[in-house]
Phi, psi and omega in degrees: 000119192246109160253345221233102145012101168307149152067016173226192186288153192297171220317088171262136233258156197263128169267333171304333178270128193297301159014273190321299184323296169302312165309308165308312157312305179283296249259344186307297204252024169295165158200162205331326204263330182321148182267160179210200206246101167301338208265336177311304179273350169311307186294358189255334177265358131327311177276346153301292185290318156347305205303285170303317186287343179259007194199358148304077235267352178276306188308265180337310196251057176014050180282322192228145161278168199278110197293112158294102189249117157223157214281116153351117167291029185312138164274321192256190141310315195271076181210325179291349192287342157318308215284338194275321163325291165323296200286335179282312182291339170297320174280004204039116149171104204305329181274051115320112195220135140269075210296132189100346143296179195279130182254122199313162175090138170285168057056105161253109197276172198128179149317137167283352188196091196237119189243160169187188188235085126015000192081057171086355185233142177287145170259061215243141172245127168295080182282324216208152146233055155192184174136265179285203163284289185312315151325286219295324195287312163287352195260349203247307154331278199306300183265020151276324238269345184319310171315299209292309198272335189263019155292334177285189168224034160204110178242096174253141174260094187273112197236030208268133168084354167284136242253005169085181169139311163208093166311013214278312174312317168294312177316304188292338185276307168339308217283309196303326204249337181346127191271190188236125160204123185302169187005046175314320204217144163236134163216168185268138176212089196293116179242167154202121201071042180111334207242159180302163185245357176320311187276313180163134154276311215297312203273315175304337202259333183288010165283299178317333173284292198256343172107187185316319198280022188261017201244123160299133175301343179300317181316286187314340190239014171255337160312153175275166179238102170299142171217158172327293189286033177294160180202146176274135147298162146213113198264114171238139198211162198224115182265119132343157178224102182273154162313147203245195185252034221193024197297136209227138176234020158298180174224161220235145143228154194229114191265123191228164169192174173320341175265001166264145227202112147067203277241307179317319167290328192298324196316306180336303182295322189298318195296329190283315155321324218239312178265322195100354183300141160316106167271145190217164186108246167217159187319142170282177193277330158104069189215059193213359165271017153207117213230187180037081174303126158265133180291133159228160185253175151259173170249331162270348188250346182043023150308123193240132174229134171279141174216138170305148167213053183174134174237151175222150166243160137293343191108004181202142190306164176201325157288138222029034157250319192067143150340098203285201180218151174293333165226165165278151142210176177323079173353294194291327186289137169265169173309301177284354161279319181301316204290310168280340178264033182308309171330293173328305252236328158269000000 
Protein backbone atom coordinates (compact mmCIF):
# COMPACT_ATOMS: atom_id res chain seq x y z
CA UNK A 1 0.00 0.00 0.00
CA UNK A 2 1.98 3.19 -0.98
CA UNK A 3 0.63 5.83 1.35
CA UNK A 4 3.85 7.38 2.02
CA UNK A 5 6.10 9.94 -0.14
CA UNK A 6 9.07 8.50 -2.17
CA UNK A 7 12.27 9.97 -1.76
CA UNK A 8 11.47 12.19 1.29
CA UNK A 9 11.73 11.92 5.07
CA UNK A 10 10.36 8.67 6.13
CA UNK A 11 6.81 8.58 7.03
CA UNK A 12 5.00 11.16 5.56
CA UNK A 13 1.90 10.40 4.48
CA UNK A 14 1.40 10.42 -0.02
CA UNK A 15 -1.64 12.98 -0.40
CA UNK A 16 -2.32 11.58 -3.67
CA UNK A 17 -2.65 7.92 -2.84
CA UNK A 18 -6.07 6.71 -3.08
CA UNK A 19 -4.70 4.30 -0.05
CA UNK A 20 -4.19 6.84 2.33
CA UNK A 21 -7.60 8.05 1.43
CA UNK A 22 -9.38 4.55 2.34
CA UNK A 23 -7.45 4.07 4.78
CA UNK A 24 -8.06 7.42 6.76
CA UNK A 25 -12.15 6.21 6.82
CA UNK A 26 -11.83 2.91 7.79
CA UNK A 27 -9.21 3.51 10.57
CA UNK A 28 -11.80 6.89 11.20
CA UNK A 29 -14.85 5.01 11.97
CA UNK A 30 -13.45 1.67 13.83
CA UNK A 31 -14.50 0.81 17.03
CA UNK A 32 -13.67 -1.03 19.76
CA UNK A 33 -15.59 -4.45 18.34
CA UNK A 34 -13.92 -3.35 14.74
CA UNK A 35 -11.66 -6.85 13.34
CA UNK A 36 -7.84 -6.47 12.48
CA UNK A 37 -5.29 -8.75 11.64
CA UNK A 38 -3.63 -10.68 14.51
CA UNK A 39 -0.99 -12.12 12.24
CA UNK A 40 -0.46 -8.78 10.53
CA UNK A 41 0.16 -7.06 13.57
CA UNK A 42 2.48 -9.68 15.39
CA UNK A 43 4.58 -9.07 12.00
CA UNK A 44 4.55 -5.16 12.57
CA UNK A 45 6.71 -4.67 15.59
CA UNK A 46 9.44 -4.68 14.69
CA UNK A 47 8.37 -1.50 12.15
CA UNK A 48 6.34 -0.48 14.97
CA UNK A 49 8.95 0.18 17.31
CA UNK A 50 10.86 1.87 14.29
CA UNK A 51 7.88 4.13 14.61
CA UNK A 52 8.53 5.51 18.01
CA UNK A 53 11.84 5.66 17.95
CA UNK A 54 11.88 8.11 14.71
CA UNK A 55 8.45 9.87 15.30
CA UNK A 56 7.94 9.74 18.96
CA UNK A 57 9.44 13.55 19.81
CA UNK A 58 10.23 12.34 23.57
CA UNK A 59 11.62 9.14 22.30
CA UNK A 60 13.42 10.70 19.07
CA UNK A 61 15.46 13.85 20.81
CA UNK A 62 16.10 11.19 24.10
CA UNK A 63 13.64 12.59 26.98
CA UNK A 64 12.39 8.87 27.20
CA UNK A 65 13.57 5.67 26.12
CA UNK A 66 12.17 3.63 23.75
CA UNK A 67 9.71 1.34 25.55
CA UNK A 68 9.60 -2.60 24.79
CA UNK A 69 6.72 -2.94 23.39
CA UNK A 70 5.02 -5.78 21.30
CA UNK A 71 2.19 -5.44 19.03
CA UNK A 72 -0.64 -8.09 20.17
CA UNK A 73 -2.18 -10.96 18.39
CA UNK A 74 -5.17 -8.98 18.99
CA UNK A 75 -8.47 -9.86 17.20
CA UNK A 76 -10.60 -6.33 17.46
CA UNK A 77 -9.18 -2.92 17.60
CA UNK A 78 -10.39 -2.40 21.21
CA UNK A 79 -8.04 -5.11 22.43
CA UNK A 80 -4.98 -2.58 21.68
CA UNK A 81 -6.34 -0.41 24.41
CA UNK A 82 -3.65 -2.25 27.26
CA UNK A 83 -1.20 -1.48 24.84
CA UNK A 84 -1.88 2.55 24.16
CA UNK A 85 -2.26 2.44 28.01
CA UNK A 86 1.46 0.67 28.74
CA UNK A 87 2.89 3.16 25.82
CA UNK A 88 1.20 6.30 27.57
CA UNK A 89 2.76 5.48 30.67
CA UNK A 90 6.46 4.63 29.50
CA UNK A 91 6.22 7.75 27.74
CA UNK A 92 4.55 10.19 30.09
CA UNK A 93 2.38 11.15 27.38
CA UNK A 94 -1.60 10.96 27.82
CA UNK A 95 -2.05 11.90 23.77
CA UNK A 96 -0.98 8.45 22.45
CA UNK A 97 -3.95 7.34 20.51
CA UNK A 98 -4.61 4.05 18.98
CA UNK A 99 -7.46 4.15 16.57
CA UNK A 100 -10.00 1.85 17.50
CA UNK A 101 -9.11 1.46 21.10
CA UNK A 102 -11.88 2.55 23.78
CA UNK A 103 -11.43 6.05 23.78
CA UNK A 104 -11.20 7.94 27.59
CA UNK A 105 -14.34 10.75 28.17
CA UNK A 106 -17.78 11.07 26.90
CA UNK A 107 -18.03 12.74 23.73
CA UNK A 108 -18.98 16.24 23.85
CA UNK A 109 -21.92 16.89 21.62
CA UNK A 110 -23.22 20.32 20.32
CA UNK A 111 -22.12 23.12 18.40
CA UNK A 112 -17.80 23.99 18.82
CA UNK A 113 -19.10 27.17 19.74
CA UNK A 114 -22.06 28.48 21.19
CA UNK A 115 -22.68 31.77 22.71
CA UNK A 116 -25.26 33.63 24.33
CA UNK A 117 -25.75 37.07 27.31
CA UNK A 118 -26.69 36.51 31.08
CA UNK A 119 -28.08 39.06 33.17
CA UNK A 120 -25.46 40.88 31.25
CA UNK A 121 -22.54 38.58 31.25
CA UNK A 122 -21.49 37.08 27.80
CA UNK A 123 -21.40 32.95 27.70
CA UNK A 124 -19.47 31.43 25.59
CA UNK A 125 -19.11 27.21 25.75
CA UNK A 126 -15.99 25.99 23.91
CA UNK A 127 -17.02 22.36 23.24
CA UNK A 128 -13.91 21.72 20.78
CA UNK A 129 -11.32 23.62 19.07
CA UNK A 130 -10.85 21.48 15.48
CA UNK A 131 -13.59 19.08 13.47
CA UNK A 132 -15.93 19.47 10.67
CA UNK A 133 -16.29 21.94 8.34
CA UNK A 134 -18.68 23.70 10.22
CA UNK A 135 -16.74 23.59 13.66
CA UNK A 136 -13.46 25.09 11.71
CA UNK A 137 -16.45 27.71 10.72
CA UNK A 138 -17.85 28.69 14.21
CA UNK A 139 -14.16 28.38 15.76
CA UNK A 140 -12.88 31.02 12.80
CA UNK A 141 -16.16 33.08 13.76
CA UNK A 142 -15.28 33.11 17.33
CA UNK A 143 -11.86 33.96 17.00
CA UNK A 144 -12.61 37.32 14.75
CA UNK A 145 -14.80 37.83 17.19
CA UNK A 146 -12.93 39.69 19.82
CA UNK A 147 -14.16 43.45 19.41
CA UNK A 148 -17.41 42.23 19.79
CA UNK A 149 -17.26 40.10 22.81
CA UNK A 150 -14.66 42.09 24.72
CA UNK A 151 -17.34 45.03 24.82
CA UNK A 152 -19.04 43.17 27.49
CA UNK A 153 -16.87 43.39 30.97
CA UNK A 154 -17.91 40.15 31.91
CA UNK A 155 -17.14 36.80 30.64
CA UNK A 156 -17.56 33.56 31.41
CA UNK A 157 -15.86 30.88 29.09
CA UNK A 158 -17.01 27.57 29.89
CA UNK A 159 -14.62 24.77 28.74
CA UNK A 160 -15.54 22.07 30.60
CA UNK A 161 -15.47 18.54 28.61
CA UNK A 162 -13.45 20.25 25.84
CA UNK A 163 -11.96 17.55 23.99
CA UNK A 164 -8.65 20.07 22.77
CA UNK A 165 -7.51 20.73 18.97
CA UNK A 166 -5.78 24.51 17.91
CA UNK A 167 -5.21 26.36 20.85
CA UNK A 168 -4.33 28.80 17.94
CA UNK A 169 -8.12 30.11 17.55
CA UNK A 170 -8.06 31.17 21.49
CA UNK A 171 -4.70 33.02 21.17
CA UNK A 172 -6.13 35.07 17.98
CA UNK A 173 -9.45 36.20 20.09
CA UNK A 174 -7.28 37.00 22.77
CA UNK A 175 -4.24 38.42 21.68
CA UNK A 176 -5.17 41.94 21.26
CA UNK A 177 -6.17 42.56 25.11
CA UNK A 178 -3.56 40.66 26.54
CA UNK A 179 -0.98 41.29 29.76
CA UNK A 180 2.63 41.02 29.12
CA UNK A 181 4.25 37.73 30.63
CA UNK A 182 7.66 36.74 30.52
CA UNK A 183 8.43 32.95 29.98
CA UNK A 184 4.87 31.89 29.52
CA UNK A 185 5.65 28.91 27.89
CA UNK A 186 9.62 27.13 26.33
CA UNK A 187 8.86 24.32 23.75
CA UNK A 188 10.93 21.87 21.38
CA UNK A 189 9.52 21.68 17.60
CA UNK A 190 10.62 19.26 15.11
CA UNK A 191 10.79 21.60 12.00
CA UNK A 192 12.05 21.54 8.22
CA UNK A 193 13.25 24.25 7.20
CA UNK A 194 11.59 26.91 9.28
CA UNK A 195 8.62 25.34 8.97
CA UNK A 196 6.60 22.70 11.20
CA UNK A 197 6.81 19.04 10.49
CA UNK A 198 3.60 18.77 12.20
CA UNK A 199 1.06 19.80 9.43
CA UNK A 200 1.69 16.98 6.77
CA UNK A 201 0.01 14.41 7.78
CA UNK A 202 -2.21 16.13 9.72
CA UNK A 203 -3.48 18.10 6.41
CA UNK A 204 -3.22 14.79 4.10
CA UNK A 205 -4.95 12.89 6.35
CA UNK A 206 -7.94 15.64 7.22
CA UNK A 207 -7.92 15.89 3.23
CA UNK A 208 -8.23 12.45 3.20
CA UNK A 209 -11.23 12.65 5.59
CA UNK A 210 -13.41 15.70 4.72
CA UNK A 211 -11.87 16.68 0.93
CA UNK A 212 -10.04 20.43 0.89
CA UNK A 213 -12.68 22.12 2.38
CA UNK A 214 -11.91 20.01 5.37
CA UNK A 215 -8.18 21.33 6.21
CA UNK A 216 -7.82 24.52 8.20
CA UNK A 217 -6.08 27.08 6.41
CA UNK A 218 -3.35 27.22 9.09
CA UNK A 219 -2.64 23.80 8.29
CA UNK A 220 -2.05 24.62 4.72
CA UNK A 221 -0.15 27.40 4.79
CA UNK A 222 2.05 26.35 7.98
CA UNK A 223 3.43 22.90 5.98
CA UNK A 224 6.61 22.33 4.53
CA UNK A 225 7.15 21.28 0.81
CA UNK A 226 8.95 18.07 1.02
CA UNK A 227 12.42 17.56 -1.19
CA UNK A 228 14.90 14.69 -1.25
CA UNK A 229 17.21 16.59 0.92
CA UNK A 230 14.90 17.35 3.88
CA UNK A 231 16.36 17.08 7.25
CA UNK A 232 14.75 17.40 10.68
CA UNK A 233 15.65 20.50 12.96
CA UNK A 234 14.85 20.91 16.60
CA UNK A 235 13.39 24.50 16.73
CA UNK A 236 13.58 25.59 20.76
CA UNK A 237 12.25 29.10 21.93
CA UNK A 238 11.02 30.10 25.26
CA UNK A 239 7.58 32.50 24.51
CA UNK A 240 6.89 35.69 26.02
CA UNK A 241 2.82 36.76 25.96
CA UNK A 242 3.38 40.38 24.85
CA UNK A 243 0.81 43.17 25.68
CA UNK A 244 -1.71 43.44 23.29
CA UNK A 245 -2.99 46.79 22.01
CA UNK A 246 -6.32 46.67 23.27
CA UNK A 247 -6.03 46.17 27.40
CA UNK A 248 -9.50 45.17 28.39
CA UNK A 249 -10.50 45.77 32.20
CA UNK A 250 -13.26 43.39 32.57
CA UNK A 251 -13.30 40.22 34.35
CA UNK A 252 -13.10 36.61 33.17
CA UNK A 253 -14.10 33.29 35.13
CA UNK A 254 -13.24 30.14 33.15
CA UNK A 255 -14.89 27.15 33.54
CA UNK A 256 -12.76 23.51 33.57
CA UNK A 257 -12.98 19.91 34.69
CA UNK A 258 -11.36 16.85 34.21
CA UNK A 259 -12.20 16.29 30.61
CA UNK A 260 -10.46 19.51 29.35
CA UNK A 261 -8.15 18.24 27.40
CA UNK A 262 -5.04 19.14 25.54
CA UNK A 263 -5.41 22.36 23.59
CA UNK A 264 -8.36 23.25 25.99
CA UNK A 265 -6.38 23.48 28.58
CA UNK A 266 -3.99 25.00 27.32
CA UNK A 267 -6.65 27.57 25.98
CA UNK A 268 -7.61 27.68 29.86
CA UNK A 269 -3.93 29.01 30.99
CA UNK A 270 -3.29 31.38 28.61
CA UNK A 271 -6.51 33.01 29.52
CA UNK A 272 -6.05 32.47 33.23
CA UNK A 273 -2.13 33.86 32.69
CA UNK A 274 -2.65 36.11 29.90
CA UNK A 275 -6.28 37.95 30.92
CA UNK A 276 -6.09 37.59 34.67
CA UNK A 277 -9.30 35.10 34.36
CA UNK A 278 -10.65 32.60 37.11
CA UNK A 279 -10.24 29.30 36.80
CA UNK A 280 -13.12 27.34 38.53
CA UNK A 281 -13.94 23.61 38.61
CA UNK A 282 -11.44 20.70 38.85
CA UNK A 283 -7.65 20.38 38.08
CA UNK A 284 -7.66 19.58 33.42
CA UNK A 285 -6.63 16.25 32.55
CA UNK A 286 -3.03 17.09 31.78
CA UNK A 287 -2.45 16.09 28.52
CA UNK A 288 -0.24 18.93 26.99
CA UNK A 289 3.49 18.60 27.40
CA UNK A 290 3.72 16.98 24.44
CA UNK A 291 1.30 18.46 21.67
CA UNK A 292 0.86 18.86 17.69
CA UNK A 293 -0.29 15.38 17.04
CA UNK A 294 0.42 13.18 13.79
CA UNK A 295 -1.53 10.58 12.41
CA UNK A 296 1.07 8.11 11.20
CA UNK A 297 0.07 4.21 9.73
CA UNK A 298 1.68 0.52 9.36
CA UNK A 299 0.60 -0.32 5.97
CA UNK A 300 0.56 -3.80 6.53
CA UNK A 301 -1.43 -4.35 9.72
CA UNK A 302 -3.21 -0.89 9.26
CA UNK A 303 -2.35 0.23 12.50
CA UNK A 304 -3.08 4.14 12.39
CA UNK A 305 -1.40 5.51 16.05
CA UNK A 306 -1.00 9.52 17.04
CA UNK A 307 2.75 10.62 18.24
CA UNK A 308 3.71 14.14 19.14
CA UNK A 309 5.93 16.08 17.08
CA UNK A 310 6.23 19.01 19.67
CA UNK A 311 6.89 19.41 23.50
CA UNK A 312 6.15 22.08 26.16
CA UNK A 313 7.12 23.02 29.58
CA UNK A 314 5.38 25.45 31.94
CA UNK A 315 7.67 25.39 34.28
CA UNK A 316 5.64 22.83 36.32
CA UNK A 317 4.93 19.08 35.61
CA UNK A 318 0.93 19.36 34.03
CA UNK A 319 1.08 15.91 32.32
CA UNK A 320 -1.51 13.60 34.02
CA UNK A 321 -1.61 16.07 36.29
CA UNK A 322 -3.46 19.11 34.82
CA UNK A 323 -3.79 22.62 35.31
CA UNK A 324 -4.89 23.40 38.77
CA UNK A 325 -7.85 25.81 39.34
CA UNK A 326 -8.34 28.76 41.45
CA UNK A 327 -11.63 27.58 43.30
CA UNK A 328 -13.92 24.51 43.06
CA UNK A 329 -17.08 24.51 41.72
CA UNK A 330 -19.90 22.75 41.38
CA UNK A 331 -20.34 19.81 38.68
CA UNK A 332 -24.31 20.45 38.65
CA UNK A 333 -23.87 24.81 37.95
CA UNK A 334 -24.25 25.42 34.34
CA UNK A 335 -22.20 28.34 32.45
CA UNK A 336 -25.62 30.44 33.16
CA UNK A 337 -25.69 29.79 36.89
CA UNK A 338 -22.06 31.05 37.19
CA UNK A 339 -23.23 33.98 34.91
CA UNK A 340 -26.15 35.32 37.47
CA UNK A 341 -23.69 35.04 40.65
CA UNK A 342 -20.75 36.09 38.35
CA UNK A 343 -19.98 38.61 41.31
CA UNK A 344 -19.98 35.79 44.02
CA UNK A 345 -17.86 33.55 42.08
CA UNK A 346 -14.90 36.51 41.50
Amino acid sequence: MSIYLEGTLPWLFDPDSPELGELAREADARTPSTRCDPDALEADTALFRELLRDRHFGVATGHVPLPEVTLPRAETWGELGALRDELRAALVDEHVRVFGAPRPGMPNEGPAVERSVVAGVLVLRIRRLIGTPDDEQLLAAWAASGDEDFAHDRIVVDLRGNSGGNDGHTHHWVERRLRPVEGYCTSATWSVRGRPLGFWNATAWRHALHGPDGVPLGFLTQRHDPRPDDVLAVDEETFDLPAGDLPWAGRMLVLVDRRTRSSGESSAWLLRQGLGARLLGEPTFGIIEYVNIVQYALPRSRLVVSLPTKSNDFGFPVESVGFPVDAPLDAELSAEDVAREFDAFV
